[in-house]
C-alpha positions in Angstrom: 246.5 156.7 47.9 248.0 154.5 45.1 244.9 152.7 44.3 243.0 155.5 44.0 245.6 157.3 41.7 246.2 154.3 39.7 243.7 152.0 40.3 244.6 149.1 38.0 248.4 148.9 38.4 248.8 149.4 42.1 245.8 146.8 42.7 247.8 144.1 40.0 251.4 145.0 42.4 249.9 144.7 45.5 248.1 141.3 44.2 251.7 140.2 43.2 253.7 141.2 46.4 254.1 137.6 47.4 256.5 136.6 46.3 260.0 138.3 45.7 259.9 138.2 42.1 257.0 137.4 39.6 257.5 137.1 35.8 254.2 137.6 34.2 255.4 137.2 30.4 258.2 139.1 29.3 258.0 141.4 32.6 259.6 141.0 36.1 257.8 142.2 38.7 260.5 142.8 41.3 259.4 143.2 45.1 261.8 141.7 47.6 264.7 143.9 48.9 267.1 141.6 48.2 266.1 141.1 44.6 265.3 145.1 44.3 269.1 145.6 44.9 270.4 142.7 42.7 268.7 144.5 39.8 270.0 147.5 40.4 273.4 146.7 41.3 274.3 143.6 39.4 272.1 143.6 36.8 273.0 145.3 33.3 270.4 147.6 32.3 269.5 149.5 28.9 268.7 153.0 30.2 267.5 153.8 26.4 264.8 151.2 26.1 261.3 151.8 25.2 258.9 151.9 28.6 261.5 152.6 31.1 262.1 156.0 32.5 265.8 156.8 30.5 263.2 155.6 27.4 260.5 158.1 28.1 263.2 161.2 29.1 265.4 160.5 26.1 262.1 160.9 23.6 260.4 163.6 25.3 263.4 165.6 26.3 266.0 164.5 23.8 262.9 164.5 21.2 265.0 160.9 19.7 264.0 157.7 20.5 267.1 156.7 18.9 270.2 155.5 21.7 272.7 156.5 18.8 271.4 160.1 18.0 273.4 163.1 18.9 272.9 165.7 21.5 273.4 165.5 25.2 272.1 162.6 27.4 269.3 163.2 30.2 270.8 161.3 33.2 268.6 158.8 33.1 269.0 157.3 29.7 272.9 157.7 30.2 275.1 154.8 30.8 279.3 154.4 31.2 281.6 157.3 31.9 279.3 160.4 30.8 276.4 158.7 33.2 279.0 158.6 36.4 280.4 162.4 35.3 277.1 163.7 35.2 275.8 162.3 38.6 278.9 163.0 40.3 278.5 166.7 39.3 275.2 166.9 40.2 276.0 164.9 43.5 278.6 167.6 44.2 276.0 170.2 43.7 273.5 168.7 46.1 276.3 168.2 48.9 276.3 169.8 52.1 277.6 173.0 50.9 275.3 173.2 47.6 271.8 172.3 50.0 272.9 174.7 52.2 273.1 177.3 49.8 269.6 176.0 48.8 268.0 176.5 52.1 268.3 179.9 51.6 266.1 179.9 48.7 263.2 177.8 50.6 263.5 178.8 54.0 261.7 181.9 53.6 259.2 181.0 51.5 258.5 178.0 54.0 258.0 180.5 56.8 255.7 182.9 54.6 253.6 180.1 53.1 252.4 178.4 56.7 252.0 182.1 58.8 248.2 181.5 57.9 248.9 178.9 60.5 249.3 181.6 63.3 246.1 183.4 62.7 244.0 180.2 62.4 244.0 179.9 58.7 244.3 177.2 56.3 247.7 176.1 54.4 247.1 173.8 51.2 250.5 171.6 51.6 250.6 170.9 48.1 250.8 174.5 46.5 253.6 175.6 49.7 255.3 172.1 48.2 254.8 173.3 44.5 256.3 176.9 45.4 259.2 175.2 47.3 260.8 173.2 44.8 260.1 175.5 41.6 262.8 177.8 43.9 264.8 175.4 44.7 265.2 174.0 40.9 265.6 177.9 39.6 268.6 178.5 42.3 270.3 174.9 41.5 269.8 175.6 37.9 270.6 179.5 37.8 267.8 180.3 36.4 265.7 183.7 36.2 262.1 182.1 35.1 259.1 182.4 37.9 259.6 179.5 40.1 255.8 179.0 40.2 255.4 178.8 36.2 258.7 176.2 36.4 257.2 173.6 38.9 254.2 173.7 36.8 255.8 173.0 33.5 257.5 170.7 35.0 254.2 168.5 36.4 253.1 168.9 33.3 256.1 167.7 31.5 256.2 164.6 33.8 252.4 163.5 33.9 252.7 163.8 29.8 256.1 161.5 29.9 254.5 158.8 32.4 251.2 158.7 29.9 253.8 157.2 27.1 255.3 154.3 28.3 252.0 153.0 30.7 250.9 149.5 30.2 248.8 149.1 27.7 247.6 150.3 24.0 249.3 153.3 23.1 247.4 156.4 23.7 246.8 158.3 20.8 248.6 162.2 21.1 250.7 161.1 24.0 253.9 161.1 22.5 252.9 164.5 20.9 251.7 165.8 24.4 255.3 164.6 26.2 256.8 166.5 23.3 255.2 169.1 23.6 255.4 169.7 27.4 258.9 169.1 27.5 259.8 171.4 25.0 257.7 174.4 27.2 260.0 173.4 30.1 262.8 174.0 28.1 262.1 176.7 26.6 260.9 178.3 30.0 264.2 176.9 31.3 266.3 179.1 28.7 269.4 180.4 29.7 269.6 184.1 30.7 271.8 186.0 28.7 274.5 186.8 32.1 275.6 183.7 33.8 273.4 183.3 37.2 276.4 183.6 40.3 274.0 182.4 43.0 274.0 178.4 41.9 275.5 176.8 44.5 278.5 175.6 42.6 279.6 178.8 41.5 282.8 179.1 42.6 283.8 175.3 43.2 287.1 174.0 41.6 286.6 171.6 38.5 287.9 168.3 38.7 290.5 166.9 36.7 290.7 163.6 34.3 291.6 161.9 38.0 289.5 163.8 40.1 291.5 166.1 41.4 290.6 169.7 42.1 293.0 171.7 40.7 295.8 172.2 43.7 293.8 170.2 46.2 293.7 166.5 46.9 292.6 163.3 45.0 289.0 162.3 45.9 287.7 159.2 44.9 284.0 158.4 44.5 284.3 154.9 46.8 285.4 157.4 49.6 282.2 159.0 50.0 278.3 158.8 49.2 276.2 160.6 46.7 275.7 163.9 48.2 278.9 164.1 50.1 281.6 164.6 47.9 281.2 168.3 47.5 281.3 168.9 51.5 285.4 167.8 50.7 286.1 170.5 48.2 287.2 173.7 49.1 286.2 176.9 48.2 287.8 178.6 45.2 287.8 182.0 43.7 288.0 180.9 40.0 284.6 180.8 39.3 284.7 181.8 35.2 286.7 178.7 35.0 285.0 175.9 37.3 281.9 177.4 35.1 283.2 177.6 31.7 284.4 173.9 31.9 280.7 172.8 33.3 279.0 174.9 31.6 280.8 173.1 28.1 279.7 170.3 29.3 276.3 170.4 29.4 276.2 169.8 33.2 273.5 171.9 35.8 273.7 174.3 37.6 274.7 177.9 35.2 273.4 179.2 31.9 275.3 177.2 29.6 273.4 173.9 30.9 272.4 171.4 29.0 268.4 172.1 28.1 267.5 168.6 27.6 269.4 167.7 31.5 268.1 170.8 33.0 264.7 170.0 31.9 265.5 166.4 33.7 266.9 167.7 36.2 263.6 169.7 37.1 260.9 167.4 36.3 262.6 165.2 38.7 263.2 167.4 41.7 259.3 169.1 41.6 258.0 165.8 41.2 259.6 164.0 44.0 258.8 166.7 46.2 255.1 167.9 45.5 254.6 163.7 46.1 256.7 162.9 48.6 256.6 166.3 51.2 252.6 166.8 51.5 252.0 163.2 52.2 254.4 162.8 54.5 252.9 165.7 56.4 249.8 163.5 56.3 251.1 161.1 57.5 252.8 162.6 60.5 248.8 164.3 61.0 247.3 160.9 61.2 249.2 159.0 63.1 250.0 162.0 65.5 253.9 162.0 64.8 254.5 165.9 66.1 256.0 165.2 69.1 258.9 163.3 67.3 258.6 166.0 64.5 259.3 168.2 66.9 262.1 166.5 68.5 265.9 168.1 67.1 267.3 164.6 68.1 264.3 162.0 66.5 263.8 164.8 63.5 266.2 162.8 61.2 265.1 159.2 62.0 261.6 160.5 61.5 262.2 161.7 58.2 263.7 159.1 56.9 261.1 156.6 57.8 258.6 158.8 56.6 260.6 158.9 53.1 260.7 155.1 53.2 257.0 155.2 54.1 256.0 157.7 51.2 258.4 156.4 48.6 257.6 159.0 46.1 258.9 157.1 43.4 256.8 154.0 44.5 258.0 152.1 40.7 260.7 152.0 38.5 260.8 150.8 35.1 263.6 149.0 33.7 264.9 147.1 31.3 267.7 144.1 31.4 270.3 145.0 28.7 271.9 141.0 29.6 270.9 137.6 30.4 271.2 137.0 34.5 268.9 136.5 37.3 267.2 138.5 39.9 266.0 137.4 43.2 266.7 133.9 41.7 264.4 134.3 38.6 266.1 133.8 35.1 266.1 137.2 33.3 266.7 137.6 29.5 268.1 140.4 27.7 265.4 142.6 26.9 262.8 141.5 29.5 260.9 144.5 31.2 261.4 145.1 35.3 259.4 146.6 37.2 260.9 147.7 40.8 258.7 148.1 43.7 260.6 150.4 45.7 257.7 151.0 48.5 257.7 146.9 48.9 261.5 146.5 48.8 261.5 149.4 51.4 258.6 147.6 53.2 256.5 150.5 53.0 253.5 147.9 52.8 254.2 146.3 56.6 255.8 148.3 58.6 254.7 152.1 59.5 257.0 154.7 60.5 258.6 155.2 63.9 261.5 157.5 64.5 262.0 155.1 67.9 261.7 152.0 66.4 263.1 153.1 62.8 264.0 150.6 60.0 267.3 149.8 59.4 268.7 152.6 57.3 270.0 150.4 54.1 266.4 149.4 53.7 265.5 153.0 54.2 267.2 154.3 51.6 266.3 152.0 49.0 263.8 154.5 47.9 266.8 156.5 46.5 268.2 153.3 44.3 270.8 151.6 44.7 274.6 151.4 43.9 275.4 153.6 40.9 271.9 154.5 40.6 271.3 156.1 43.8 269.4 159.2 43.5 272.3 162.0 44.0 269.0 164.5 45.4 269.0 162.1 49.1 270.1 165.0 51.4 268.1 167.6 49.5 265.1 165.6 50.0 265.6 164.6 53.7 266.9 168.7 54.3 263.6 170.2 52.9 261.4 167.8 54.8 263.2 168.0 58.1 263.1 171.8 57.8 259.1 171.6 56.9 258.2 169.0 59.6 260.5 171.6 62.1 258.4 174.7 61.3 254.8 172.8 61.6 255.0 170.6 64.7 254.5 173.8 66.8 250.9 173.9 64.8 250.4 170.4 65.4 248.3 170.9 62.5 245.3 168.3 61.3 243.9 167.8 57.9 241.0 169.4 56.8 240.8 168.6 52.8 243.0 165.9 51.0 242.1 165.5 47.5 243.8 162.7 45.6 246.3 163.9 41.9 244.9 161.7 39.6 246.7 163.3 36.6 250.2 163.1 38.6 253.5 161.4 37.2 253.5 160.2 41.0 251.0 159.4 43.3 250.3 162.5 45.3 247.7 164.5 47.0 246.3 167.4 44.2 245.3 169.3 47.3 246.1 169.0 51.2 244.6 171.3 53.4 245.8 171.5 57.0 244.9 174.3 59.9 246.5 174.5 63.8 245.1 171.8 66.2 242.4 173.8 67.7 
């Protein structure tokens, strides 16, 4: 799957894998879990620089290349207090309350898109994957636009980005494409004139300078993981308010968001999922994983692995903003890093087993680490446990796979499954 979607940079990483960490040049290639986590944890990082993700969401999104320029950050080219504010809010938002919310938006359509199944039909994976998260990001966001014409833009958006900062020459009209793309998104992203109430924040106390809810208890970050915070917070009726103060600033979820972090906020969740879901259903085909699919107790230990297996965001490209080391390796300010998550998670040895799973801290390295952990974790692993429940009674087999070579991530452009006869 990743040499055939990127033929020349998977084959030079898996050439590479080793040893820990490889400089070749000015560029770290970073495999070993150990040193995976050092760079993300201990390691300063300029989430502005040219060829790392923050770089290529900050020019396409921002439409500045410039760290100094004005207008709101992106999440991933934000660093310091406003970078912690805005995952923490988005965190909250994808808690146990806010995902539960969102099940209701991709519950249904999961249960319309594979009833082909039941009449012996054919389901393409990818497109039910597409559908799915173009909902998801319209009800997180509170937005009106067709779900459908959202995922797309937002494919579109991300394949154009990732075609900017590749290794290599510079490919002429890329930057122009990113631009381009990214400003559709937006646009098609545009807040509705009446303030959406079904985002699944609406309602939820804002926090104070100390993070307090207004009336309620401190909570401090170090008490809980991303994605669990919100599941503390009560209820509250003063929704105009809790949205008036995010909606000021710039955070997602309502119609005063942010265009630039919205836009972000959508590329990332379509993307992950249209890679990540399909071929995890694959996978679970091949190697004949229904049973535990199908299992309420193994469900969660399967989908992890098969997260950790998948790593939809197999690469990350960074950049050191200091002088240190990683994995051992002397690393200059300024000096490219590539991250291998899929080796640090050690996607490349070991296949996935819900009763022999990996240990979990490994697992989830394909969500980051430390204060850039992805805040989208129970999302992801609640859509796919909810897709893997409704198809193991199909025990369905593939009938068409057709690699995405266009895709920001490596991905199937079409999956085609049907019922075990």
């Amino acid at each position: 799957m990743y040499v055939r979607s990127h033929p020349l940079l998977f084959a030079l990483l898996a050439a590479t894998r080793g040893r820990p960490v490889r400089r070749l040049g000015g560029t770290l290639l970073v495999h070993g879990e150990a040193a995976y986590r050092e760079a993300l944890t201990r390691l300063p990082l300029d989430r502005t620089a040219a060829g790392t993700t923050g770089g290529a969401a900050r020019a396409a999104l921002s439409g500045s290349t410039d760290p100094d320029a004005g207008g709101g950050g992106v999440l991933f080219d934000q660093d310091g207090s406003g970078h912690r504010a805005d995952r923490r809010d988005l965190a909250e938002e994808l808690g146990a309350a806010g995902v539960a919310q969102l099940r209701t938006a991709w519950q249904p359509l999961l249960a319309r898109g594979l009833a082909p199944l039941v009449r012996g039909a054919e389901v393409d994976v990818v497109a039910l994957a597409r559908e799915l998260s173009g909902a998801v990001v319209c009800r997180l966001l509170g937005s009106d636009a067709d779900p459908a014409a959202v995922a797309t833009a937002a494919a579109a958006a991300a394949a154009a980005s990732v075609r900017t900062h590749l290794p290599g020459p510079p490919r002429p009209g890329a930057r122009a494409s990113a631009a381009r793309t990214a400003h559709a998104l937006q646009q098609l992203l545009a807040p509705a004139p009446a303030p959406a109430t079904d985002a699944p924040f609406a309602g939820r106390p804002a926090r104070t300078a100390s993070g307090r809810p207004p009336g309620g208890p401190a909570i401090e970050e170090s008490q809980a993981p991303p994605g669990e915070s919100a599941a503390a917070l009560p209820p509250s009726g003063d929704a105009a308010e809790s949205g008036g103060r995010r909606a000021a600033a710039g955070r997602p979820g309502r119609s005063g968001t942010d265009p630039a972090l919205a836009a972000m906020v959508a590329v990332a969740a379509v993307n992950t999922t249209v890679a990540a879901l399909p071929r995890a259903v694959a996978w679970c085909a091949d190697a004949g994983l229904w049973d535990q699919a199908a299992d309420p107790v193994l469900r969660p230990r399967l989908v992890d692995e098969l997260l950790r297996v998948t790593a939809a965001s197999p690469l990350l490209p960074r950049a050191a903003a200091a002088d240190g080391t990683v994995g051992g390796c002397p690393v200059r300010g300024g000096d490219r890093l590539l991250l291998v998550t899929r080796h640090a998670a050690q996607a490349h040895r070991r296949d996935p087993d819900a009763l022999a799973p990996a240990d979990p801290a490994r697992a989830h390295l394909v969500f980051g680490a430390g204060p850039h952990a992805c805040p989208g974790a129970r999302l992801a692993r609640a859509q796919l446990a909810d897709a893997l429940a409704a198809l193991a009674p199909f025990r369905p087999v593939v009938s068409r796979a057709r690699v995405d070579r266009r895709a920001a991530l490596p991905g199937w452009r079409v999956l085609t499954v049907k019922a075990a006869s």
